[in-house]
N, CA, C and O atoms as a printed pandas DataFrame, in Angstrom:
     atom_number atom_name residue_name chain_id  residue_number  x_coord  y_coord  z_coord
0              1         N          UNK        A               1    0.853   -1.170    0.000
1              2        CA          UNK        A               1    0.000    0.000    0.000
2              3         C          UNK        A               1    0.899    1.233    0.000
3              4         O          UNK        A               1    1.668    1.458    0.934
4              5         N          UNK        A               2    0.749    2.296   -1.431
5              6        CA          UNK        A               2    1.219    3.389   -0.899
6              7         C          UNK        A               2    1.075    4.533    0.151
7              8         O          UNK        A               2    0.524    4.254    1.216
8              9         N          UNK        A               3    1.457    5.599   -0.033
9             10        CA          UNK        A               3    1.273    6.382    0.923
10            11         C          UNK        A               3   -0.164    7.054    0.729
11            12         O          UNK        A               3   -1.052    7.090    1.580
12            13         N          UNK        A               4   -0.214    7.604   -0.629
13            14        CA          UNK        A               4   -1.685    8.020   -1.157
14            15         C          UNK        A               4   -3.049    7.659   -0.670
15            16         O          UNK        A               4   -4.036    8.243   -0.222
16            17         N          UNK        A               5   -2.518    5.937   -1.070
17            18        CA          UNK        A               5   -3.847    5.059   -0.752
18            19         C          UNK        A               5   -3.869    5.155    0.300
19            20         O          UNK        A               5   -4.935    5.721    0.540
20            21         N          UNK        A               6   -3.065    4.859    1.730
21            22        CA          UNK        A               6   -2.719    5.037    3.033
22            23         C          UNK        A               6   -3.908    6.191    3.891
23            24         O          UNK        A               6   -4.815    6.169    4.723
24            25         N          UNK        A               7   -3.137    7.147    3.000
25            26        CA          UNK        A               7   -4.117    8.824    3.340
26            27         C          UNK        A               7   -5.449    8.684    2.874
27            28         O          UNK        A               7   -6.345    8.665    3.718
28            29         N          UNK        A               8   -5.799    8.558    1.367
29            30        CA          UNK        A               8   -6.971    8.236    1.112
30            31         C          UNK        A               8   -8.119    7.317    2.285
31            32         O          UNK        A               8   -9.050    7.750    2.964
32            33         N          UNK        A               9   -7.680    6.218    2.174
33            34        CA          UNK        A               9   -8.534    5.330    3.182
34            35         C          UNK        A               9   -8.730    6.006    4.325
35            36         O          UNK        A               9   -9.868    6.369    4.625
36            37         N          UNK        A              10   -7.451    6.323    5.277
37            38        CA          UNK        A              10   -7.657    6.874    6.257
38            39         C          UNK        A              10   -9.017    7.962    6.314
39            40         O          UNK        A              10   -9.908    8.143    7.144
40            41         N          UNK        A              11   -8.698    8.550    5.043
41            42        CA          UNK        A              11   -9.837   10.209    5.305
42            43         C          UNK        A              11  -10.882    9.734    5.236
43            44         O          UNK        A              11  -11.676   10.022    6.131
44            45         N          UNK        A              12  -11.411    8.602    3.904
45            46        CA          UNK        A              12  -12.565    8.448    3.732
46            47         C          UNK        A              12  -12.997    7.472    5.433
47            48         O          UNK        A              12  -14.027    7.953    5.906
48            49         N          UNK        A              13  -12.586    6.638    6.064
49            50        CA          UNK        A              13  -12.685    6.459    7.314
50            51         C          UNK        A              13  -12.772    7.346    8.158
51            52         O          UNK        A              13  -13.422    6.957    9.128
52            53         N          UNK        A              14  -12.270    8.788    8.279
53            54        CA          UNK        A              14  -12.718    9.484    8.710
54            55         C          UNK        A              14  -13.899   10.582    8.719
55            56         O          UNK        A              14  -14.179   11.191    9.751
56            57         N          UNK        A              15  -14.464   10.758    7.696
57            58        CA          UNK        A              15  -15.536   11.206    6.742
58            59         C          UNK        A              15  -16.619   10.608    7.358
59            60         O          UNK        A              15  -17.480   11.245    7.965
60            61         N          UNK        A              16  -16.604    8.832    7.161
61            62        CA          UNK        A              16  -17.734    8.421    7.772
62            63         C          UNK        A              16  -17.885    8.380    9.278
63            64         O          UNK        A              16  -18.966    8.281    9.857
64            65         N          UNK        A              17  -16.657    8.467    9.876
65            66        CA          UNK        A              17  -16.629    8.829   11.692
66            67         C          UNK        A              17  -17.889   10.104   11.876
67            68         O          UNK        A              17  -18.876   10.133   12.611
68            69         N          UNK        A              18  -17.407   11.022   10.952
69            70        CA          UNK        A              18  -17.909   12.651   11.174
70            71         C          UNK        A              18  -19.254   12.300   10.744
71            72         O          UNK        A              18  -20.182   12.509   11.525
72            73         N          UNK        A              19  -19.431   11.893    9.825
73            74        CA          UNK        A              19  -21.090   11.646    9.425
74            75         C          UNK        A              19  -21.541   10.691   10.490
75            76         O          UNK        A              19  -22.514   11.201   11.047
76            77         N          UNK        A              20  -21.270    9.598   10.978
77            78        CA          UNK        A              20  -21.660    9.154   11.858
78            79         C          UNK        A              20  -21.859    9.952   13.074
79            80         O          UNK        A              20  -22.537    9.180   13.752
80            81         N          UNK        A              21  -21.750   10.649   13.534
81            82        CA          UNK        A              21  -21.236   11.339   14.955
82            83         C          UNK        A              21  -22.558   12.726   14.424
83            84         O          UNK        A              21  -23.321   13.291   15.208
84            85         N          UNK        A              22  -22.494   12.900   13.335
85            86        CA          UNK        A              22  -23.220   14.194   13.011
86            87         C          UNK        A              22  -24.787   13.431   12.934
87            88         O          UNK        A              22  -25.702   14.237   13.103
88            89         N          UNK        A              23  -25.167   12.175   12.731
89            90        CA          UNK        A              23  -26.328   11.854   12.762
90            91         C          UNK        A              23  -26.623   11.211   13.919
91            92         O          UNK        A              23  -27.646   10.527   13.923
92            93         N          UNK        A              24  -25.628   11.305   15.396
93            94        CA          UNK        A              24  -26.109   10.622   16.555
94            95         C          UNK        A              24  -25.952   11.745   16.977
95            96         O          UNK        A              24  -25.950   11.580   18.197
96            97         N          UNK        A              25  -25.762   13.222   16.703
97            98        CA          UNK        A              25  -25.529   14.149   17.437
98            99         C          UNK        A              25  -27.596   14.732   17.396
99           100         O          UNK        A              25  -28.424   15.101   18.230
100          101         N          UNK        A              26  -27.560   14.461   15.759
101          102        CA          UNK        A              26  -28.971   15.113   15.529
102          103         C          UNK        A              26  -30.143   14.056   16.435
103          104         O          UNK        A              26  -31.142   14.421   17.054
104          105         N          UNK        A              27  -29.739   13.004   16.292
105          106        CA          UNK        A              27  -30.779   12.107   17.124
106          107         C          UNK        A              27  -30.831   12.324   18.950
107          108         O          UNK        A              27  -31.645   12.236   19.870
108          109         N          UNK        A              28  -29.706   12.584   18.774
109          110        CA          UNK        A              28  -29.756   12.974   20.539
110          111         C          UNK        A              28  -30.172   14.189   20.839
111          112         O          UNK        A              28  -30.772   14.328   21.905
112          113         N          UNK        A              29  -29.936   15.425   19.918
113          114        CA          UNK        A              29  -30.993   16.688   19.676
114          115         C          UNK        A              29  -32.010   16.243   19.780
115          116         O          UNK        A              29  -32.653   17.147   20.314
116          117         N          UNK        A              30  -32.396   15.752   19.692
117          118        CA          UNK        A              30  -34.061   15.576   19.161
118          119         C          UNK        A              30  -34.731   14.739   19.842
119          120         O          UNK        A              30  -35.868   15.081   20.168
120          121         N          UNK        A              31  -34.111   13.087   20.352
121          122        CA          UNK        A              31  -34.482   12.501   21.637
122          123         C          UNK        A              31  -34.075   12.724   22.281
123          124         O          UNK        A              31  -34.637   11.991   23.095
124          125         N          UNK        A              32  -33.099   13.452   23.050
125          126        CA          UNK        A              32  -32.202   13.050   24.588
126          127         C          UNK        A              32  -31.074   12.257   24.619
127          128         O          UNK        A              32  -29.991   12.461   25.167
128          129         N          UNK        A              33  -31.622   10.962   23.700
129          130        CA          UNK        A              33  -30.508   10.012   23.833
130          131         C          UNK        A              33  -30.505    9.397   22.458
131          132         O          UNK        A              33  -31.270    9.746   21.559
132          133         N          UNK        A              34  -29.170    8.025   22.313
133          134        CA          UNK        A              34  -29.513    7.302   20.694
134          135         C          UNK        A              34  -29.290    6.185   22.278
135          136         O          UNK        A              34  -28.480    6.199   23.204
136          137         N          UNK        A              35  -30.431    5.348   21.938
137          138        CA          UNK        A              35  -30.991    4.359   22.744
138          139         C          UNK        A              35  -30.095    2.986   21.885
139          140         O          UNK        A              35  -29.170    3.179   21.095
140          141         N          UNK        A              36  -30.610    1.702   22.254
141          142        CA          UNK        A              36  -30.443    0.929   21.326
142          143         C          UNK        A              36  -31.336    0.641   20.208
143          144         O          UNK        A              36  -30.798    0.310   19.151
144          145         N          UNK        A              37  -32.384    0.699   20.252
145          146        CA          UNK        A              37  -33.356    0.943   18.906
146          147         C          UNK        A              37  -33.034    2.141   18.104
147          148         O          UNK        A              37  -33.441    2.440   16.982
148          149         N          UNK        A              38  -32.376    2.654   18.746
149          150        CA          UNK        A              38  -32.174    4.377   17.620
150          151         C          UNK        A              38  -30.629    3.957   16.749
151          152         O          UNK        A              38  -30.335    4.086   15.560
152          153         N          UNK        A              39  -29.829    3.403   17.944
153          154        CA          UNK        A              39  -28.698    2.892   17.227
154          155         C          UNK        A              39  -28.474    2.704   16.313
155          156         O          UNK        A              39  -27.707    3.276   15.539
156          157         N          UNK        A              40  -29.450    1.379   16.141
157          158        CA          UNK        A              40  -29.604    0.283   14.967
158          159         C          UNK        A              40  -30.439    1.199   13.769
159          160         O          UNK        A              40  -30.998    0.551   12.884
160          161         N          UNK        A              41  -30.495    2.168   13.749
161          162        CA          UNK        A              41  -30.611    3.197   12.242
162          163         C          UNK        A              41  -29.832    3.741   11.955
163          164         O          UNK        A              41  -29.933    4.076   10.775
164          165         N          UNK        A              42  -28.915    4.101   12.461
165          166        CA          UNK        A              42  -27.616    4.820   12.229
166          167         C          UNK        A              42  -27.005    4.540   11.084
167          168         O          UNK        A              42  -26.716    5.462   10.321
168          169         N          UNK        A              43  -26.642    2.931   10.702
169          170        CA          UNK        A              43  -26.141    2.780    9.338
170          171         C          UNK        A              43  -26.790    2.704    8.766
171          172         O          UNK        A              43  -26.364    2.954    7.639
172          173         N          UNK        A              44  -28.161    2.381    8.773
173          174        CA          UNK        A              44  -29.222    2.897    7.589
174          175         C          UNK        A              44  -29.625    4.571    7.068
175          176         O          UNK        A              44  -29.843    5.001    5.936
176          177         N          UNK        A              45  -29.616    5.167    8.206
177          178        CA          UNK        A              45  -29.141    6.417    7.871
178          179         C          UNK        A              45  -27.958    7.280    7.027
179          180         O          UNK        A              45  -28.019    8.280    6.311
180          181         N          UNK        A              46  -26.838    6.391    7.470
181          182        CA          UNK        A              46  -25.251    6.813    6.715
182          183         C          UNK        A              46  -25.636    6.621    5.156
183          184         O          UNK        A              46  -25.339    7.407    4.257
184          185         N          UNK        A              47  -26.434    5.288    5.007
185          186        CA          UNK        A              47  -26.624    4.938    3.595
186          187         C          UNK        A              47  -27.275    6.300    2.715
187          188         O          UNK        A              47  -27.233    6.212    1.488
188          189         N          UNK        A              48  -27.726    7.244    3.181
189          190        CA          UNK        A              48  -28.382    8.145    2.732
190          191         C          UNK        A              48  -27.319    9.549    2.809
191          192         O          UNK        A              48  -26.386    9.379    3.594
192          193         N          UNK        A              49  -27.335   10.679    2.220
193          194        CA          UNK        A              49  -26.721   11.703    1.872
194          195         C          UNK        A              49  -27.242   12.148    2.821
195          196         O          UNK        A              49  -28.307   11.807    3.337
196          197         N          UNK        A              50  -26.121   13.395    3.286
197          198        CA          UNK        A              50  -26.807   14.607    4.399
198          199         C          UNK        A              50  -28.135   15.198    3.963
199          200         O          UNK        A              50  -29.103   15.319    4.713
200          201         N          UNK        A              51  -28.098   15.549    2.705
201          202        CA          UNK        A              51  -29.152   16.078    2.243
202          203         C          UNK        A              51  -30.455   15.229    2.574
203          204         O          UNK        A              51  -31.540   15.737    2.291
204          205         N          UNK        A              52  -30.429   14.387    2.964
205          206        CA          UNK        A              52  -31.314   12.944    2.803
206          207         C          UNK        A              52  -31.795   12.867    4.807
207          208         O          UNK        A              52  -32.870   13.050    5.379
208          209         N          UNK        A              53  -30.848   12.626    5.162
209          210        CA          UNK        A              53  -30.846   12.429    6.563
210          211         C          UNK        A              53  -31.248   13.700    7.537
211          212         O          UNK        A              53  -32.169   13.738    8.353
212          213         N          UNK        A              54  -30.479   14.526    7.279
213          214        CA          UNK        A              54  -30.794   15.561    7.980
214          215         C          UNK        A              54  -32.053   15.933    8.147
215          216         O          UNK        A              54  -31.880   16.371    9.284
216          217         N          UNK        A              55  -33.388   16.153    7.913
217          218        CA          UNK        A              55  -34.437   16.470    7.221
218          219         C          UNK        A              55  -34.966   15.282    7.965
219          220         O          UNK        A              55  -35.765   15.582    8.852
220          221         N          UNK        A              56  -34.661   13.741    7.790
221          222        CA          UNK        A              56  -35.420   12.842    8.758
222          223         C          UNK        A              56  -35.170   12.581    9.848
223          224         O          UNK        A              56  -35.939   11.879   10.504
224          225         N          UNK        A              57  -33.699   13.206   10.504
225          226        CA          UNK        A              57  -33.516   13.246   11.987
226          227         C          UNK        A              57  -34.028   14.012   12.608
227          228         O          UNK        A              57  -33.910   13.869   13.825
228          229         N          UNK        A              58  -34.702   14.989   12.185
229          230        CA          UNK        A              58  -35.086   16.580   12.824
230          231         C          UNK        A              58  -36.739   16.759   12.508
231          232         O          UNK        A              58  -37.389   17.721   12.916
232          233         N          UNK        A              59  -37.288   15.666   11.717
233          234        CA          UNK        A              59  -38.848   16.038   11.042
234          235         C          UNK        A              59  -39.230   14.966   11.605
235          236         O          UNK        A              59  -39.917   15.176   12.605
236          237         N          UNK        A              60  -38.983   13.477   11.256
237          238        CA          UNK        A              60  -39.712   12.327   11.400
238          239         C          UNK        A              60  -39.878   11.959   12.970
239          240         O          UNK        A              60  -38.897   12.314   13.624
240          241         N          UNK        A              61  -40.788   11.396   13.639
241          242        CA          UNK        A              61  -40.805   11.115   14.750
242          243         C          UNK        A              61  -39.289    9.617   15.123
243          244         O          UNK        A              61  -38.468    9.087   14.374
244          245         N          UNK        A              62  -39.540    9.486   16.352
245          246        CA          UNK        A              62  -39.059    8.409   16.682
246          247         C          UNK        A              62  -39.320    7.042   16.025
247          248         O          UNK        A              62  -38.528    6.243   15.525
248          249         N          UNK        A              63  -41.049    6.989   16.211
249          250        CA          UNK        A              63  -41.695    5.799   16.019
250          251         C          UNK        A              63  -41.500    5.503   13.983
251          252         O          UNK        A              63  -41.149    4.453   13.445
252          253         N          UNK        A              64  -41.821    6.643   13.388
253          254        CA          UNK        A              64  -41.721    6.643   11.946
254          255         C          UNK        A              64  -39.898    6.273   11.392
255          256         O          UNK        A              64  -39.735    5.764   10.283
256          257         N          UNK        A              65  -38.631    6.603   12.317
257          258        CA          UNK        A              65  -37.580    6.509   11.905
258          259         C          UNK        A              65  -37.335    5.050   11.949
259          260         O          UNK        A              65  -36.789    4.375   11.077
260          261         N          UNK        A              66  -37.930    4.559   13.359
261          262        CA          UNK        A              66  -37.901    2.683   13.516
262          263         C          UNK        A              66  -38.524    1.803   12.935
263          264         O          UNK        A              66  -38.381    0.587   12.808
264          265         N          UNK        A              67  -39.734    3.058   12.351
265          266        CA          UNK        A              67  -40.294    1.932   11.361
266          267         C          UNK        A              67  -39.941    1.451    9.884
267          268         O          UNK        A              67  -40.184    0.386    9.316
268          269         N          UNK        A              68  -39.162    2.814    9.381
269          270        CA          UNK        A              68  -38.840    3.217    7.921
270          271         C          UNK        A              68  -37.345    2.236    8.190
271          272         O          UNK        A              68  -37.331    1.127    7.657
272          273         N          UNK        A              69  -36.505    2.535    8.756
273          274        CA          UNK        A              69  -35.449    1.709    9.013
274          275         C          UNK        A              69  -34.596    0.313    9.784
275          276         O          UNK        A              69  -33.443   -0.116    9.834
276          277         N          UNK        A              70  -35.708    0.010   10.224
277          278        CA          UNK        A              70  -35.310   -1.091   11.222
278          279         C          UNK        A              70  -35.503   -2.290   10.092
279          280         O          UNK        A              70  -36.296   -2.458    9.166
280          281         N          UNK        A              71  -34.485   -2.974   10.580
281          282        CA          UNK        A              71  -34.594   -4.584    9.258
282          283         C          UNK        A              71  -35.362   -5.299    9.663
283          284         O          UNK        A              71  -35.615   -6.341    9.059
């Protein structure tokens, strides 16, 4: 592995840290807490663009986010 690829990976691993962290930040805005049922949307959430997520962490209820995303 070069150095490039090295850096590359690293950032994009870090990218999804920040998006992760930015959609348990909005869920805990909004409930109090990311419970374990709230958890388990989180990577169903990531799967979606900010543009996408943002808008359903802050609009959709609790009950509508567990229902739209839970497997």
């Amino acid at each position: 592995m070069n150095l490039t690829q090295a850096y590359q990976e690293a950032r994009a691993q870090a990218l999804q840290e920040g998006q992760r962290q930015v959609v348990e930040n909005l869920l805990r805005f909004r409930f109090g807490e990311v419970d374990e049922e709230l958890s388990k949307v989180v990577d169903s959430l990531l799967e979606l663009s900010a543009e996408e997520f943002t808008p359903m962490c802050l609009e959709l209820s609790r009950e509508e986010l567990l229902a739209r995303f839970s497997h």
